[in-house]
C-alpha positions as CSV (number, residue, x, y, z in Angstrom):
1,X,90.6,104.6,127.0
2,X,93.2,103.3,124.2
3,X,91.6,104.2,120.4
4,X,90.6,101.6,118.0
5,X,90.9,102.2,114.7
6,X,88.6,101.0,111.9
7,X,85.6,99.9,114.2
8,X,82.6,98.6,112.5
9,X,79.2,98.1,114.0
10,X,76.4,95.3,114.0
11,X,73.2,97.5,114.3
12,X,69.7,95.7,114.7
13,X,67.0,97.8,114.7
14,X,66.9,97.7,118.0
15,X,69.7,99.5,118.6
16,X,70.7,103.0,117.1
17,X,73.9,103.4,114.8
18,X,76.6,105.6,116.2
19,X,78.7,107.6,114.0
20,X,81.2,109.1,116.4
21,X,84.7,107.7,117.4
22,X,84.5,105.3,119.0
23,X,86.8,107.5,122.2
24,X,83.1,109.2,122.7
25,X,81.1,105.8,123.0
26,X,80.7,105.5,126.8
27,X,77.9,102.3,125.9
28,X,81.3,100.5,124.9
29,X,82.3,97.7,127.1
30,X,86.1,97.4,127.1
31,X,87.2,96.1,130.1
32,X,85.5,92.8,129.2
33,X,87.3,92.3,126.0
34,X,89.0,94.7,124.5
35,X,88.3,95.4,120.6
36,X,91.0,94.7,118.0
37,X,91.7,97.0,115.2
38,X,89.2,96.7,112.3
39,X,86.6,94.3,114.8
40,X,83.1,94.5,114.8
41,X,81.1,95.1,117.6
42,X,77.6,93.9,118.5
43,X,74.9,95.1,120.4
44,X,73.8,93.5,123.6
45,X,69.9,94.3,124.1
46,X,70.1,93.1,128.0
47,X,72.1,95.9,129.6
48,X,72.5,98.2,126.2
49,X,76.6,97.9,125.7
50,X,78.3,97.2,122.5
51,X,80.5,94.1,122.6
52,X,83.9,93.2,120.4
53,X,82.6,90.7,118.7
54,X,83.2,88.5,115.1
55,X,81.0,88.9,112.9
56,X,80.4,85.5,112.0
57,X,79.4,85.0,116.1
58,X,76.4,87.6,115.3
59,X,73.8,85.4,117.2
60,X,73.0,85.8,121.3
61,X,72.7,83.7,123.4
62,X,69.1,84.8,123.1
63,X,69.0,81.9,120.0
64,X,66.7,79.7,120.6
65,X,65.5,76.6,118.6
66,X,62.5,74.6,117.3
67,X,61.2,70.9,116.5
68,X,58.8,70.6,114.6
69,X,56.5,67.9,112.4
70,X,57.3,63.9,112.3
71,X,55.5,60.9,112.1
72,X,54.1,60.0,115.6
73,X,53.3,56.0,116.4
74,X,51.3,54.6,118.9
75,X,48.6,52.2,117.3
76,X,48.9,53.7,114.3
77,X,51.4,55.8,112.5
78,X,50.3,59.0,111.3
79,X,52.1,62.4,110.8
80,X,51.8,65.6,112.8
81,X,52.4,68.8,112.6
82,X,53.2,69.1,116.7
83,X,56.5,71.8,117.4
84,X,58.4,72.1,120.6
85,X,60.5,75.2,120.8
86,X,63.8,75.2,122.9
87,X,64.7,77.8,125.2
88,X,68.1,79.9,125.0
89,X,68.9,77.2,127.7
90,X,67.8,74.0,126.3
91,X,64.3,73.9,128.0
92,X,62.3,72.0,125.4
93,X,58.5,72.8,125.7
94,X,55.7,70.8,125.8
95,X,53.5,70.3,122.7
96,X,52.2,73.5,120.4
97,X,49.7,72.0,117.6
98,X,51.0,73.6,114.5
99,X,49.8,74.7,111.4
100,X,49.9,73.5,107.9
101,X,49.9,70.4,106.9
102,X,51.4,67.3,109.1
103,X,53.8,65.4,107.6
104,X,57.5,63.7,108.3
105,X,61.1,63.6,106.3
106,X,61.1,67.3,105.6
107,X,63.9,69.8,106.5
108,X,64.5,72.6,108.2
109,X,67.0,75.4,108.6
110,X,67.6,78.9,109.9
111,X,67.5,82.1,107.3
112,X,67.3,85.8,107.5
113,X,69.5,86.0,110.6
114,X,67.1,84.9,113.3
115,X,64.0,83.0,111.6
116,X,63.2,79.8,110.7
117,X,61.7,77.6,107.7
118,X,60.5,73.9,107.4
119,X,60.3,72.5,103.7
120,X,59.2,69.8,101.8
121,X,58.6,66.1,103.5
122,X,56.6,63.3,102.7
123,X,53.8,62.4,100.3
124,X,56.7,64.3,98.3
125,X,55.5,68.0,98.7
126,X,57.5,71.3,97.7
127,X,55.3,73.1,100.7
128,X,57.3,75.3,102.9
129,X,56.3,76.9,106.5
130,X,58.5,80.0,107.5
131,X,59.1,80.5,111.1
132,X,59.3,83.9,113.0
133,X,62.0,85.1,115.6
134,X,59.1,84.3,117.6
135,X,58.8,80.8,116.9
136,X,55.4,80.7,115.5
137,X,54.9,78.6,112.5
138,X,53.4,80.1,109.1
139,X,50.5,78.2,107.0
140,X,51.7,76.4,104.2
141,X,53.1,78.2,101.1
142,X,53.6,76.5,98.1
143,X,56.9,76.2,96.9
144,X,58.5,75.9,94.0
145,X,61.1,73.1,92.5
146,X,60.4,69.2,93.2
147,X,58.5,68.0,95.8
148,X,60.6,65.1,97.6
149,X,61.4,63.8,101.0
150,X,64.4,62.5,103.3
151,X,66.6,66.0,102.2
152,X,68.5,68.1,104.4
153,X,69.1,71.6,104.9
154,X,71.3,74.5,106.6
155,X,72.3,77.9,106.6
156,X,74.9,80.0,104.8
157,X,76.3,82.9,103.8
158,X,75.0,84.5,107.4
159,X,71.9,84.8,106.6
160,X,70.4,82.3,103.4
161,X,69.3,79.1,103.7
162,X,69.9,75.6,101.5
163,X,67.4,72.8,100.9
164,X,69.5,69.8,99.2
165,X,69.0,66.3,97.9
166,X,66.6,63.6,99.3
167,X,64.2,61.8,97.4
168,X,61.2,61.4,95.2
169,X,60.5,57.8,95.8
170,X,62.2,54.2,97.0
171,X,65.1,54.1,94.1
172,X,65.2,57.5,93.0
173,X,67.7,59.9,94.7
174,X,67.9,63.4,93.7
175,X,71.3,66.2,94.2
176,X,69.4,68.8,93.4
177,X,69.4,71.9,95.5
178,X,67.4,75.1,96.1
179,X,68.4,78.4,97.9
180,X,66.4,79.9,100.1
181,X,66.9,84.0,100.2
182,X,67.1,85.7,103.2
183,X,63.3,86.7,102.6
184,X,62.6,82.9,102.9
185,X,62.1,83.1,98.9
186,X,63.1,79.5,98.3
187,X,64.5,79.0,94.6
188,X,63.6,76.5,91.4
189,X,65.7,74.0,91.3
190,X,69.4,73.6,91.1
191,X,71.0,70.4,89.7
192,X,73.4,69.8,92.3
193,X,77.3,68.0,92.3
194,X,78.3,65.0,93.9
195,X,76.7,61.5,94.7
196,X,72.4,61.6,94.6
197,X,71.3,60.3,97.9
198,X,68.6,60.9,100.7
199,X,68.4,60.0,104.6
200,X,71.3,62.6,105.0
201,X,71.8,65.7,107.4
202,X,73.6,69.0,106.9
203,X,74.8,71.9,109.1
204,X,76.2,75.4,109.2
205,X,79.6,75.8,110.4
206,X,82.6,78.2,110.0
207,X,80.4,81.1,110.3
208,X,78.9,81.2,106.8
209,X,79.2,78.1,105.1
210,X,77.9,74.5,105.0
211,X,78.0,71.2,104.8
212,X,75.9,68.3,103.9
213,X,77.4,64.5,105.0
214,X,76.5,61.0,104.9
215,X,73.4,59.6,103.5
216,X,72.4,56.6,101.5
217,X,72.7,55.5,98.0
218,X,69.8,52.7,97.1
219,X,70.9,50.1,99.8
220,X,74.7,51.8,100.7
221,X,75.3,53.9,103.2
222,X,78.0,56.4,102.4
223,X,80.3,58.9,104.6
224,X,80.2,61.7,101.3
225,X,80.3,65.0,102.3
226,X,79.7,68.6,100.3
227,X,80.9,71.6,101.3
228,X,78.7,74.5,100.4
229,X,80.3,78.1,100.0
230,X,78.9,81.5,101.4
231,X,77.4,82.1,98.4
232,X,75.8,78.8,97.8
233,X,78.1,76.6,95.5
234,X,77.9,73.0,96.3
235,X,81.1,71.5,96.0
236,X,82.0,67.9,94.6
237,X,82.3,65.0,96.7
238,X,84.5,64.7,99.4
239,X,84.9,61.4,100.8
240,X,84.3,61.4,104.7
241,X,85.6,59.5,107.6
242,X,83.8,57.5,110.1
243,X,80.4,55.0,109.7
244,X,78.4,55.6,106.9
245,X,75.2,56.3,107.8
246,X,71.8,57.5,107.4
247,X,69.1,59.1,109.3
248,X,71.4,61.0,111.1
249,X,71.1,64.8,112.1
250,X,73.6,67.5,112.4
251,X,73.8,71.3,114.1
252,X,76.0,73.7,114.6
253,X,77.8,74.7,117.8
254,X,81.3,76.9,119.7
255,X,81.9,80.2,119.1
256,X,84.3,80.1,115.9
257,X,81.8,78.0,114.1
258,X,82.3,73.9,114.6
259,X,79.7,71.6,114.3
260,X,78.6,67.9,114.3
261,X,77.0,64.9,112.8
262,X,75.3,63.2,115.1
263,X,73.8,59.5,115.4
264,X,72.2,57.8,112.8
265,X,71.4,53.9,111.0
266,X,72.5,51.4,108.7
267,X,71.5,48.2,107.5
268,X,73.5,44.9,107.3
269,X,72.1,42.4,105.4
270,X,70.4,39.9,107.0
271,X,71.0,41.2,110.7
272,X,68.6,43.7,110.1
273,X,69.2,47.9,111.0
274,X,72.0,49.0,113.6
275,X,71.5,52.3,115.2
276,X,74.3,54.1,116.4
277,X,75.4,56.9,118.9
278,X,78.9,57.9,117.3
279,X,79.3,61.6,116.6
280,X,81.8,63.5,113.9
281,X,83.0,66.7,115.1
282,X,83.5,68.9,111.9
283,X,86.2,71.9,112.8
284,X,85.4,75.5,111.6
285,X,87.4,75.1,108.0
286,X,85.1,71.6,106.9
287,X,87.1,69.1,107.8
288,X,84.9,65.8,109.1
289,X,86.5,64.1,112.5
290,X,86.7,60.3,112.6
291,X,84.1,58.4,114.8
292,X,83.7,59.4,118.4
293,X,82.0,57.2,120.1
294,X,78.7,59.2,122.2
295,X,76.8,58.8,124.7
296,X,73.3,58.0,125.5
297,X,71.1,55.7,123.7
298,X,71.7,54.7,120.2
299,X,69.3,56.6,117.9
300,X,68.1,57.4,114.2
301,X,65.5,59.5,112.3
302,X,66.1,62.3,114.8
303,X,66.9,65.9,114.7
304,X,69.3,68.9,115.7
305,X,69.8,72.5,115.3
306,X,71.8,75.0,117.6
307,X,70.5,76.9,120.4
308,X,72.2,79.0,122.7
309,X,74.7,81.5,120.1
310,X,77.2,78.2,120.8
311,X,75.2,75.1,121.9
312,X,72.7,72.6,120.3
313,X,70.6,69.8,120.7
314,X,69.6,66.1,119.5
315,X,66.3,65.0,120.0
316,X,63.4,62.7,119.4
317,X,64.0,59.8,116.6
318,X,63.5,55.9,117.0
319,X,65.5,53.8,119.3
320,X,66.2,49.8,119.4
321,X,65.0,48.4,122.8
322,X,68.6,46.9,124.3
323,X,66.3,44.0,126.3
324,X,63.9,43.1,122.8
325,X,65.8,44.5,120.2
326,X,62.6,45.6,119.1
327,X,62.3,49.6,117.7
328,X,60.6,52.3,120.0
329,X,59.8,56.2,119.5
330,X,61.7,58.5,121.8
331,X,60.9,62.0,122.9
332,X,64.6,62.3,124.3
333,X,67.3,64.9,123.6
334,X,71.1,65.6,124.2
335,X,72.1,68.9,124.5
336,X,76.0,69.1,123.1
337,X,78.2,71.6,125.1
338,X,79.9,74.9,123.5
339,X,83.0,72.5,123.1
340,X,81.4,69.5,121.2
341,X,80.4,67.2,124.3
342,X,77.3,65.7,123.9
343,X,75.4,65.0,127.0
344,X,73.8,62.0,128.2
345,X,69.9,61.4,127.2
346,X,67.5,64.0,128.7
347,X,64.2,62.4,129.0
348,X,62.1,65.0,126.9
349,X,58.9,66.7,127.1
350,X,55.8,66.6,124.0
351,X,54.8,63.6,121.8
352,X,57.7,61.2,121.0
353,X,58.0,61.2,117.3
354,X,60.8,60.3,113.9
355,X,61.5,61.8,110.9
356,X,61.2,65.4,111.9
357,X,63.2,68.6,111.6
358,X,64.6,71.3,113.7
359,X,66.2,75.0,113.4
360,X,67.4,77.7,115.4
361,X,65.4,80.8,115.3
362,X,65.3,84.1,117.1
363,X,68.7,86.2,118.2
364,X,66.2,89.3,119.6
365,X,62.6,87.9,120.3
């Protein structure tokens, strides 16, 4: 066996740390890949080998993701607090009730490595439900900074979260932000750069960074985006490329950190909403594709999050009838390939549902 220099390790606590060279380490797999000089390896639980690996690709394929929350219609409209969890595969499960209370426009994001948190949402609440690496869903805590709704939020920095924007009622848009520690400690406010707006998505991607995109202005639509650093710093506007858009959603997905914006609405005038199914790939260094055009049924008011280490899913949202033009509420996903191709519609499982949020959760559990 050839010696490595400089190796580092990724040690859950799973696994125990090794301090010898890495010539005595017979639970090394090097035949698969061999490690570079100065790479990090990571511990695979299922047959108990280190692997070369990045360390911004520090999440299994044992990641799995959740749904959770939205405004359910059928006679009425009323808000739930319903989650469906999504296998390491893209299995979406069939209804758990929640806890806390139900309500829609919220957000949700990954933090701490492999948990999950859900914050904020209508009637304009700061309340905040933390999610193991078991995918069950805390009662409500209280949070802190101003309650609003139709905000976004992603990871960064590996293993901290970011709530951003939205809004506290019909004409006033907020860019304010607040961390979220990789406790799940979410911060006061922050007053945030760039254009105020709600109705807009956000995503991980290059490993430790973020971005937020598109959203709307009073009655524009905009293609803005925001780059957010590993450490938090929200950058000025950046103007996009593409359909501006709102009630859109956005994961992350490869293995050297992409991502993409995903579906999505905007009014003209007169001629009422147009839904769309065009996706923006966004490469591992920020920069927002133009317009491809998807697949599946146009959508809007739906949500994403990664699954898989290098996958991720659309799902649920509302959808215009192509035979009366009129809206209906859709339990349906699209799970989008380790390469950015999104798949045709899925019929799903659980109560179709809008305005909701999803996150990844869970590398170990």
């Amino acid at each position: 066996m050839a010696t490595y220099k400089s190796i580092r390790y990724i040690v859950p606590v799973e696994a125990v740390e090794h301090t010898d060279s890495i010539n005595a380490l017979n639970d090394v797999d090097t035949n698969t890949t061999a490690p570079t000089d100065g790479q990090i390896l990571k511990w695979n639980n299922t047959n108990s080998k280190w692997y070369p690996g990045d360390v911004e690709e520090s999440a299994s394929t044992t990641q799995k993701a959740i749904f959770g929350f939205g405004f359910e219609e059928s006679v009425t409209v009323a808000s739930v607090n319903t989650t469906n969890l999504v296998s390491s595969t893209g299995v979406v499960s069939t209804d758990t009730t929640g806890v806390g209370t139900a309500r829609s426009k919220l957000a949700a994001s990954g933090y701490g490595g492999d948990k999950g948190i859900f914050g904020f949402g209508s009637s304009l609440t700061n309340k905040t439900n933390l999610v193991s690496n078991a995918g069950v869903v805390s009662t409500d805590s209280t949070g802190i900074g101003t309650g609003r709704g139709n905000l976004a939020a992603a990871g960064f920095g590996g293993d901290k979260a970011i709530f951003g924007f939205g809004d506290t009622s019909s004409s006033t848009f907020k860019n304010m932000t607040n961390l979220v520690s990789n406790t799940g400690v979410v911060s006061s406010d922050q007053t945030g750069v760039g254009t105020a707006r709600s109705k807009l998505a956000a995503t991980g991607y290059g490993g430790d960074k973020a971005i937020f995109g598109f959203g709307r202005t009073g009655s524009n639509f905009t293609n803005i985006t925001n780059l957010v650093s590993n450490a938090g710093v929200v950058a000025s506007d950046t103007t996009g490329v593409g359909s501006g858009r709102g009630y859109l959603a956005a994961a992350g997905y490869g293995s050297t950190g992409q991502a993409i914006f995903g579906f999505g609405e905007e009014f003209y005038g007169m001629d009422g909403p147009s839904w769309f199914n065009e996706t923006n790939l966004v490469s591992n260094t920020g920069v927002v594709a133009s317009d491809t055009t998807g697949v599946g049924s146009d959508t809007a008011m739906l949500a994403a999050a990664g699954y898989g280490g290098d996958k991720a899913i659309f799902g649920f949202g509302s959808m215009i009838n192509p035979a009366y033009g009129s809206e209906s509420i859709t339990n349906k996903t699209n799970l989008v390939s380790n390469t950015g191709v999104v798949s045709s519609d899925v019929t799903g499982v659980g109560i179709a549902r809008y305005m909701l949020a999803a996150a990844g959760y869970s590398t170990t559990a």
